[in-house]
N, C-alpha and C positions, 0 to 999 in steps of 0.2 A: 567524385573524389574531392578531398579538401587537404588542406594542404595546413590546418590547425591542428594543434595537439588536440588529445581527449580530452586534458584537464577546460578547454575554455569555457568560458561562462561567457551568454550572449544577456542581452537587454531586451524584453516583448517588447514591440513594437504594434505596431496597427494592423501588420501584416505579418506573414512568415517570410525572410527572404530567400532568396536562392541558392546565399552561403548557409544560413541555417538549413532548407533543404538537402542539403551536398552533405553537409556534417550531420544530420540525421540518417540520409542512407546510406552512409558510411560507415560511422559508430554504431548505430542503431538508438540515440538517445542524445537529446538535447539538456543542457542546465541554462536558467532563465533567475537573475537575481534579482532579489528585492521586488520580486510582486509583489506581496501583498504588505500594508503597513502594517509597523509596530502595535499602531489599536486595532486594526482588523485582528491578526495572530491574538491579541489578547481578546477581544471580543467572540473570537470563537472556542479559547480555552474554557470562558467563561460557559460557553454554552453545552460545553462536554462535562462542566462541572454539574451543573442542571439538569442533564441528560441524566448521566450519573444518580444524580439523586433522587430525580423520577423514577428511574427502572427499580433502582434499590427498593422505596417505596413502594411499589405497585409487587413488585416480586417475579420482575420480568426473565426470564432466560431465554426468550427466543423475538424477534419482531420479525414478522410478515415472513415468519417459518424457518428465519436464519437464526442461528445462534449467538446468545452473547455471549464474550469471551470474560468469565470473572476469574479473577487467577490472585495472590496474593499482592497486596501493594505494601506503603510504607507503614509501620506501626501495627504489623500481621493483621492488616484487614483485610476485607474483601475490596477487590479492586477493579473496574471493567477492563479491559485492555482491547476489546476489540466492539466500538462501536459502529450496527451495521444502521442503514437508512437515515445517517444523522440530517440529514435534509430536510426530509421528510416529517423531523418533525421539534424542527429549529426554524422558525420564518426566518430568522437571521443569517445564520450557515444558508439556508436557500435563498437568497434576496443575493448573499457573497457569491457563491458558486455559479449564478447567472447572469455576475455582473460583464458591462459592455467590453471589458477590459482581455477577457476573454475569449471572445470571438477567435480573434488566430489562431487558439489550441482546437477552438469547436471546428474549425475549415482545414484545418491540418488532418483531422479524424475523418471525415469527409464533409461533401456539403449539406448534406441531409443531416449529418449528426445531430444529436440531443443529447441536454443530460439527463442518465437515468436516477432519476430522482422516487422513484416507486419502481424499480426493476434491480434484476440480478440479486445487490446487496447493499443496494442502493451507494450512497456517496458514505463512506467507512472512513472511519478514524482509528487509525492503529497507537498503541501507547505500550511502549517497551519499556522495560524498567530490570534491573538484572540484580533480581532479590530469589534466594532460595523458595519455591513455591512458585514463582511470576510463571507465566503459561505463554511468556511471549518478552524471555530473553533473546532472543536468535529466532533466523529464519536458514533451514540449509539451503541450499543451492536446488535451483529449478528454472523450468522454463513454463510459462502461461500457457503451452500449448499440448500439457497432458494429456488434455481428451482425445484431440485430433491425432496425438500417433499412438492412441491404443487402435483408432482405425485406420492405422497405417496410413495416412494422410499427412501430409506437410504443413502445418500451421500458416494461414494467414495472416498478414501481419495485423495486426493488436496492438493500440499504445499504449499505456498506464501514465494517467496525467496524475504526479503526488504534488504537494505542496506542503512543503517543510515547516513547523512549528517552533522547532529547538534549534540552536547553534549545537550541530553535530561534524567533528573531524576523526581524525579515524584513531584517537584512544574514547572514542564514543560509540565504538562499531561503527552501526550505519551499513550503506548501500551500495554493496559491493559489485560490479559488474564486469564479466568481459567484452571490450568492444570487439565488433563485428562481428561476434557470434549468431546475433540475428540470422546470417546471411550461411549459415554454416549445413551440412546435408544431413539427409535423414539419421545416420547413424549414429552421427555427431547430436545429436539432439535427442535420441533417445538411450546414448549408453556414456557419452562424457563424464556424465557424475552421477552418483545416487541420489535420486531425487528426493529432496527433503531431509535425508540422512547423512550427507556429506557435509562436514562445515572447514573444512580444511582451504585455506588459502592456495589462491590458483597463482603461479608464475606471472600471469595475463592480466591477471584483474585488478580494476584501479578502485579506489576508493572517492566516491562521491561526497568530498564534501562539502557541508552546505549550512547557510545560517536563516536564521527567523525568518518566514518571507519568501525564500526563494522555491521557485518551481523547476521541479524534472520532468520530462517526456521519456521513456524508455521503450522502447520494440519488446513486448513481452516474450517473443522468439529469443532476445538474449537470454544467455544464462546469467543468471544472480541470486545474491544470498543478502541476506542482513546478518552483519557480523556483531557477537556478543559484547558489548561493553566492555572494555578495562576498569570501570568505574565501578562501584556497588551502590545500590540505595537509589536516594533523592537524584544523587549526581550524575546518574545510569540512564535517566529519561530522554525519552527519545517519541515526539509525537510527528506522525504523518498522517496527513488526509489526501483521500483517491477518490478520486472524481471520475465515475464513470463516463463515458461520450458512447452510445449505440445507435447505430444505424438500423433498419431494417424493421419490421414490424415494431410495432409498440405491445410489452407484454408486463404488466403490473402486477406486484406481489400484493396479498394480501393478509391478514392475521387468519385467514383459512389455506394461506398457502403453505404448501409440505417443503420439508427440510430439504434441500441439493444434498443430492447421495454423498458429494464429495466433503461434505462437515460431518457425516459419522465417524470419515476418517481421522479427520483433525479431533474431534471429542475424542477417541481412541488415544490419540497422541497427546493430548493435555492432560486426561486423567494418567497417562504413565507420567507424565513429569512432574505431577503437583502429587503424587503416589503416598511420597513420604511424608507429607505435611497436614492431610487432611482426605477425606477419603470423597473424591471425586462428588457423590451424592450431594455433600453438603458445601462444596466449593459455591461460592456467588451468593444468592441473595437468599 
């Protein structure tokens, strides 16, 4: 129990303390300001520019069998909005994501944790922009723990370490969450909201928000959405990077490795939303 509202924001320290503790298994998500500097933030946009321009170049749509996400950006081009494995193949972004400063998120995930830097979807940089066409205005409301209750199984707890890009408040949307949901029953987790198709603001849920720099921890058992911008265009962006931490076997993807079933659904759902602008085939590069 804690005895802080939701809205506080803590300072990383060297360790996790016992209040941050309390207020993570109580809310289910910590906020962490000013990790990363002003030139780190810019030194890794830089490196999603480059990204960017490589895959464009090369004619990539998928790396190590995941999907990129091109969807329209500013000036109707083709735009990425969902870089997966940026790690992987940024020495810089990986040189950041490993830095010592770290440690506390990596011991918080547990003591074995690693980051998966050639696994899952590797270390992803999300970039929302809220232009007719964009394939990643909005995120409905979900819980991380879909697989586990189609086998009727109760999700284990899961963090999602983000690190915020932009100065985003809530006429920016942003990262909507209800605390202690985490901690909520079976039912409540599988029938509360429509998953992915609900974007309707909850009574509950508070608004995350957060400037250049700063990191969240969230319990991927809560429920959350990313809510669509009031903004349009240039002023609508909104960039997040998620750093996987995995325990347990080491399992590395490779440009022979097959798509995860669950991105045929998301392909499904981006070609319906970019429908009218351009016919899904020729979306990206």
């Amino acid at each position: 129990m804690t005895d802080l509202p939701p809205t506080h924001r803590f300072q990383l320290l060297d360790t996790i303390t016992p209040e941050q503790q309390a207020f993570l298994d109580h809310y289910g998500f910590l906020h962490f300001e000013g990790v990363a500097k002003p030139d780190e933030v810019d030194m890794i946009l830089e490196e999603m520019d480059q990204l960017e321009q490589n895959w464009r170049q090369e004619g990539r749509r998928k790396v190590n069998g995941v999907p990129l996400f091109w969807g329209r950006g500013p000036g109707e081009k083709t735009w990425l909005q969902r870089f997966a494995f940026s790690s992987a193949f940024s020495r810089r972004i990986r040189e950041f994501v490993h830095h010592s400063r770290f440690e506390p998120i990596r011991t918080l995930i547990g003591a074995d944790a690693r980051v998966g830097d050639q696994e899952k979807d590797g270390v992803v940089i999300n970039r929302y922009i809220n232009l007719p066409g964009s394939v990643y205005p909005k995120l409905g409301w979900h819980t991380d723990g879909l697989r586990d209750l189609f086998y009727l199984k109760m999700p284990k707890q899961m963090l999602n370490v983000g690190l915020h890009l932009d100065d985003c408040g809530p006429e920016n949307g942003g990262l909507r969450l209800i605390p202690c949901s985490h901690s909520q029953g079976f039912w409540s987790m599988c029938f509360r909201k429509f998953y992915f198709v609900s974007h309707k603001a909850d009574p509950k849920e508070i608004c995350v928000s957060t400037r250049r720099g700063d990191l969240t921890v969230h319990d991927g058992r809560l429920w959350h959405r990313v809510a669509q911008s009031s903004r349009k265009g240039l002023a609508s962006i909104r960039r997040t990077m998620y750093v996987p931490y995995l325990t347990g076997p080491y399992q590395p993807k490779s440009e022979t490795s097959g798509t995860p079933g669950y991105h045929f659904l998301g392909a499904l759902m981006r070609r319906w939303q970019t429908r009218k602008f351009r016919p899904a085939k020729n979306l990206g590069v």
